[in-house]
C-alpha positions as semicolon CSV with decimal commas, in nm:
position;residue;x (nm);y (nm);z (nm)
1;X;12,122;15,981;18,301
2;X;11,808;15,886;18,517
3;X;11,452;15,818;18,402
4;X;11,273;16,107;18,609
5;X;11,294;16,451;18,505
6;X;11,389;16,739;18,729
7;X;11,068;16,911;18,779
8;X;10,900;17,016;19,092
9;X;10,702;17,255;19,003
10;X;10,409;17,120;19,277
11;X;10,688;17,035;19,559
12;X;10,592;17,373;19,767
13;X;10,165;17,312;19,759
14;X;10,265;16,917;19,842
15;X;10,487;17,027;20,167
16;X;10,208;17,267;20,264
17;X;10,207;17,115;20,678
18;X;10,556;17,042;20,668
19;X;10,611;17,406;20,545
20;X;10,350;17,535;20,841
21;X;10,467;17,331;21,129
22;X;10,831;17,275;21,085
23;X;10,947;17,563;20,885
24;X;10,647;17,806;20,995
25;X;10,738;17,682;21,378
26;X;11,092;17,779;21,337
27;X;11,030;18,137;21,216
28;X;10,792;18,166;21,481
29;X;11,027;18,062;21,751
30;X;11,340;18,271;21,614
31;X;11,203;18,589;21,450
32;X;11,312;18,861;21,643
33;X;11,510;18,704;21,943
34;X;11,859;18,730;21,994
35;X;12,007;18,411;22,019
36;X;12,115;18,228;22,387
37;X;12,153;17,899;22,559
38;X;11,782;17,899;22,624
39;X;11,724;17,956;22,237
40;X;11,921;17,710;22,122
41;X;11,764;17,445;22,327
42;X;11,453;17,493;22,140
43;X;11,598;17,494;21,823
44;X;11,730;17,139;21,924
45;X;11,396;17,046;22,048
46;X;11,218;17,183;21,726
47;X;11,451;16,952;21,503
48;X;11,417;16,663;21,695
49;X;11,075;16,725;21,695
50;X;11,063;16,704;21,309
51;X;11,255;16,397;21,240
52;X;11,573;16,535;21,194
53;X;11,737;16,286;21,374
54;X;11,995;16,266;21,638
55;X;12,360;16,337;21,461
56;X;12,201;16,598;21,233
57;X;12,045;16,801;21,489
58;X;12,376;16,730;21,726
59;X;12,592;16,908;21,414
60;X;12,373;17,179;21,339
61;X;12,292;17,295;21,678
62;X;12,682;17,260;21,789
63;X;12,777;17,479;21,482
64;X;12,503;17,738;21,544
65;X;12,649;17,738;21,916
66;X;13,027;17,827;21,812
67;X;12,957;18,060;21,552
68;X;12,716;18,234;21,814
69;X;13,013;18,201;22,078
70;X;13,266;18,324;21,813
71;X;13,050;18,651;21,741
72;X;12,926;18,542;21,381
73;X;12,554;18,506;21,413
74;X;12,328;18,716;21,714
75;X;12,015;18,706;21,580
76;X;11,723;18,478;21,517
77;X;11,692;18,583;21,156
78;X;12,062;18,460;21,127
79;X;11,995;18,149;21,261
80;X;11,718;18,099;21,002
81;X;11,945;18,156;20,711
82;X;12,227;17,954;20,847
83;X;11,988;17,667;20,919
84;X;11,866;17,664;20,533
85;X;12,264;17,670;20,411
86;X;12,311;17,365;20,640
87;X;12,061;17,192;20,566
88;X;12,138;17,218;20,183
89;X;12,522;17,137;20,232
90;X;12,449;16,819;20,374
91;X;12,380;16,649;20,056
92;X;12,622;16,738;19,843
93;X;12,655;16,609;19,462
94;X;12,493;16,270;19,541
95;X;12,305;16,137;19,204
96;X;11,962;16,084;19,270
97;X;11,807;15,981;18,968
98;X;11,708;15,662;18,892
99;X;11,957;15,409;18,712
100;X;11,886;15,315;18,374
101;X;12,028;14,965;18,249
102;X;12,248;14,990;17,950
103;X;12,038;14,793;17,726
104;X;11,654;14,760;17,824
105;X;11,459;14,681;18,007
106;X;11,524;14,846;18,331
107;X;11,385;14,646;18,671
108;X;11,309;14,801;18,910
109;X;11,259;14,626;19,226
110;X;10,996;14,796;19,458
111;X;10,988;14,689;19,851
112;X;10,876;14,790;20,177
113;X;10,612;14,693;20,503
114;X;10,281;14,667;20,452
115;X;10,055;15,027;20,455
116;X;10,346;15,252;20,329
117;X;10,202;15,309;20,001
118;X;10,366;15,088;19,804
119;X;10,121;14,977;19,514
120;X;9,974;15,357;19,476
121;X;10,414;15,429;19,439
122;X;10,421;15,198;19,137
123;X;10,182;15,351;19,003
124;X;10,302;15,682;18,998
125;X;10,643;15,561;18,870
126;X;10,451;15,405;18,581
127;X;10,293;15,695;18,498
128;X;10,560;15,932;18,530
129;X;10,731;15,719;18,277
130;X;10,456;15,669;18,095
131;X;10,433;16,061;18,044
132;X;10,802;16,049;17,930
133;X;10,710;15,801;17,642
134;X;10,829;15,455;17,785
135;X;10,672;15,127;17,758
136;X;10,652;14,970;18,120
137;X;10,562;14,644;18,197
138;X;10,410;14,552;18,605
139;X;10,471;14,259;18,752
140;X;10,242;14,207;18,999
141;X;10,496;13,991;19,250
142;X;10,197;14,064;19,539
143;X;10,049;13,753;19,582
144;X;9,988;13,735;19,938
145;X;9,756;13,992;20,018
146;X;9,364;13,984;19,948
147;X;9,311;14,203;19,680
148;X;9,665;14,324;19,589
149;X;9,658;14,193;19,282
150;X;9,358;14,333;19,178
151;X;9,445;14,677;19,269
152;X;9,724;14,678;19,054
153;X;9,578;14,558;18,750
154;X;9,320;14,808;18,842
155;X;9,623;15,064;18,799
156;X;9,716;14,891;18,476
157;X;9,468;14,925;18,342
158;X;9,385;15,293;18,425
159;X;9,765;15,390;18,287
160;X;9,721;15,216;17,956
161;X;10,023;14,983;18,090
162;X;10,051;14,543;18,087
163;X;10,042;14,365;18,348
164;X;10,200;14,026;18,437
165;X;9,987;13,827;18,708
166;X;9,976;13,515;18,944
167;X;9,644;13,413;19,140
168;X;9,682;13,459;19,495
169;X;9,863;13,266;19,680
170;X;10,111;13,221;19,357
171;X;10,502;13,182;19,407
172;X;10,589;13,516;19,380
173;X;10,905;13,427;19,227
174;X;10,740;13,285;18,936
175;X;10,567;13,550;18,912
176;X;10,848;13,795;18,867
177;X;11,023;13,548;18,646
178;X;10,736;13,523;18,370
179;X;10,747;13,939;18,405
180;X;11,099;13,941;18,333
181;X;11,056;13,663;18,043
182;X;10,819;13,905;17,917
183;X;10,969;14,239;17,942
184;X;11,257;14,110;17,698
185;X;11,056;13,932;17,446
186;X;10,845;14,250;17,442
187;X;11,139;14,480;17,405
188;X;11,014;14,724;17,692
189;X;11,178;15,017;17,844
190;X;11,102;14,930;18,238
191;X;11,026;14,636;18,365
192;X;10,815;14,744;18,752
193;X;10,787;14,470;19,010
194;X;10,550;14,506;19,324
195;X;10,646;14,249;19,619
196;X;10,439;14,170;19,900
197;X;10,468;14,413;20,162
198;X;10,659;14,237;20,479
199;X;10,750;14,340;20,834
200;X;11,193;14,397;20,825
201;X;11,207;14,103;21,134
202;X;10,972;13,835;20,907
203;X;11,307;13,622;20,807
204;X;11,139;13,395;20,617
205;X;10,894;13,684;20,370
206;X;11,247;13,839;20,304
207;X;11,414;13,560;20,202
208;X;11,104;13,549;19,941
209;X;11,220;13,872;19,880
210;X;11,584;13,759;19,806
211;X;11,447;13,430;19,598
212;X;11,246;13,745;19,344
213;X;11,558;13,947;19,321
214;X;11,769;13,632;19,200
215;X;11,555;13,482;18,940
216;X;11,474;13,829;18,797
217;X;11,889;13,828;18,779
218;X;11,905;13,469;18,616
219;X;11,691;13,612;18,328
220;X;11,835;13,949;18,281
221;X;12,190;13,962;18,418
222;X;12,261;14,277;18,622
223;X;11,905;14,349;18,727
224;X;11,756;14,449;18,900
225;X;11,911;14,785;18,891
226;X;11,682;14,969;19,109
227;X;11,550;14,868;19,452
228;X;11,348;15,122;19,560
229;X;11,243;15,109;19,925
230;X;10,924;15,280;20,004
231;X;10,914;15,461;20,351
232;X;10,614;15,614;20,510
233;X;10,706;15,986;20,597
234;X;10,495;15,984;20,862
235;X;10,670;15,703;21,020
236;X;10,962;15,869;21,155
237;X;11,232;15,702;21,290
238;X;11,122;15,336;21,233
239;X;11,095;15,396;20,890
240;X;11,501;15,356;20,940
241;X;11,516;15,024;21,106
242;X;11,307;14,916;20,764
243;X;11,539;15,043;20,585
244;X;11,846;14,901;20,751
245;X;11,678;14,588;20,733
246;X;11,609;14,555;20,378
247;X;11,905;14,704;20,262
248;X;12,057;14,433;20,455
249;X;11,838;14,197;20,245
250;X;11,865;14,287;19,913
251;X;12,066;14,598;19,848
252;X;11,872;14,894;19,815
253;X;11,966;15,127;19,600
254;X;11,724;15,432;19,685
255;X;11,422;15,547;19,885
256;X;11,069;15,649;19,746
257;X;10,952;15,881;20,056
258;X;10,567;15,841;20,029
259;X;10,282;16,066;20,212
260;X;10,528;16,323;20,230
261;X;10,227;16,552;20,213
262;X;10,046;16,396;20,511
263;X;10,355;16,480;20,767
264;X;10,436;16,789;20,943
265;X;10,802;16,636;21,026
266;X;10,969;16,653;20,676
267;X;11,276;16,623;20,826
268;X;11,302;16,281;20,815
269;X;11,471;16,316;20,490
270;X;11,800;16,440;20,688
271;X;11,809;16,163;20,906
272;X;11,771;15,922;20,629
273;X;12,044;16,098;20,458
274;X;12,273;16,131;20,745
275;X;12,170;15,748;20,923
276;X;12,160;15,551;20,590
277;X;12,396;15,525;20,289
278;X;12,092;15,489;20,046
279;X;11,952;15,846;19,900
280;X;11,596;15,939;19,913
281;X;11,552;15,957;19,521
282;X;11,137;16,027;19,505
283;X;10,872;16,168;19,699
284;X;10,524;16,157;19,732
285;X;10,316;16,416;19,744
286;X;9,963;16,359;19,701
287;X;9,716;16,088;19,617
288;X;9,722;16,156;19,253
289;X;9,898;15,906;18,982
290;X;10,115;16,261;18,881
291;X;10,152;16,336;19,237
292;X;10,545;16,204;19,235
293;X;10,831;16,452;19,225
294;X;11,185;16,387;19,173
295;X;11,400;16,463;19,545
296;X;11,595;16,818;19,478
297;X;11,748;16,894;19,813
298;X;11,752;17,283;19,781
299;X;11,416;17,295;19,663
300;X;11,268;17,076;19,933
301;X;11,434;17,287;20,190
302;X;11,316;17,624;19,990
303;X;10,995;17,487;20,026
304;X;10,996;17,390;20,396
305;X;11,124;17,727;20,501
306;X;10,904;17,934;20,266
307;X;10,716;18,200;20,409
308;X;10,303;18,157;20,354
């Protein structure tokens, strides 16, 4: 059972440019043709163009061009359909909620490069949670940037939710560790760390990053058991070189997609499906605290391919 519930009942108004460029492109570009060599080129180009990715947009294309050659799809308007029933196989039953530890609290680890979001993601976990009647606990492991700290206890406090600090500069380790010491004499539900955001290649920040996980593990044995990596959506493709690199690092476990709503390529979301064996298990969609939806695969691509 995960934390989040299944509601996304804002996911379409969040995905309102992916919805316009990528899915609004492609019913532009097929509605009413009949399908050729010519055609499906652009459909290629139009995926890549959206951050598909390479292997998915190889598959899909390839399969639209045999059942076109074997005399199963003709049209344009086919090809829409079949693209939506592709894209929604591709998942499969993968869980995507968020673990919860068998006796409390629940860490969760949040990482991820600097300018992806990551603070404003906490946040919205906490108050998601929050809403669903769980204590939380931050840990505000962010001791290197100016001002970091600051802006989380500004969150804190905002959400009705404690905070455990350092000054800057502090051993982030510590930090984590008097969070953790805290979270079990306080009996809460979710303990919430915030690291310092760090570039994949800077050996020696995720090494930090491996020191936090550890001592949060020496104090409560099995934890953390979330690492959620926060991606940019709008960084395409070098979001997954991050990801390969902190997975690499400390074992991530799932990806919080943020500014989902400031990207016209939402199909970065296949590609990190397809290129990495960690599931996108949130999204952001707005600026808002609420503004954090659970990932539903079939809904996401409903939404992309929904007509205005």
């Amino acid at each position: 059972m995960g934390i989040f519930k299944s509601t996304l009942s804002r996911i379409r108004s969040g995905l309102t440019r992916t919805a316009s460029t990528f899915g609004g492109g492609l019913r532009s570009l097929l509605t009413g043709r009949k399908i050729d060599d010519d055609l499906l080129d652009q459909i290629e180009s139009s995926l890549l163009g959206a951050d598909v990715g390479f292997q998915a947009t190889s598959e899909i294309v390839e399969a639209l061009r045999e059942d076109w050659r074997a005399g199963r799809i003709s049209t344009g308007d086919e090809v829409l359909v079949h693209l939506k029933k592709t894209l929604k196989s591709r998942w499969g039953d993968a869980d995507r909620s968020l673990a919860v530890a068998t006796e409390s609290p629940t860490v969760i680890l949040v990482v991820g490069v600097n300018g992806v979001g990551k603070t404003t993601s906490v946040a919205k976990i906490a108050h998601s949670l929050r809403q669903e009647g769980r204590s939380v606990l931050l840990a505000a492991a962010d001791t290197f940037r100016a001002g970091a700290v600051a802006q989380l206890a500004i969150w804190s406090e905002r959400l009705g939710v404690e905070i455990v600090k350092g000054d800057q500069g502090a051993d982030p380790a510590s930090v984590a560790f008097d969070a953790a010491e805290a979270a079990v004499a306080r009996k809460v539900d979710v303990l919430l760390v915030d690291t310092a955001g760090r570039l994949h290649n800077q050996n020696d920040l995720m090494r930090q990053l491996v020191k936090i996980r550890d001592v949060i593990r020496r104090k409560i044995p099995g934890a953390p058991h979330e690492v959620l990596l926060v991606l940019d959506a709008t960084s395409g493709q070098n979001g997954l070189v991050q990801a390969r690199s902190f997975g690499d690092a400390v074992d991530v476990t799932g990806v919080f997609l943020s500014k989902l709503d400031g990207t016209a390529r939402g199909g970065i979301v296949v590609a990190i499906r397809d290129e990495l064996e960690v599931p996108v298990k949130l999204v952001g969609i707005g600026e808002r605290p609420e503004d954090v939806e659970p990932f539903d695969p079939e809904a996401f691509i409903d939404a992309i391919f929904a007509e205005e």
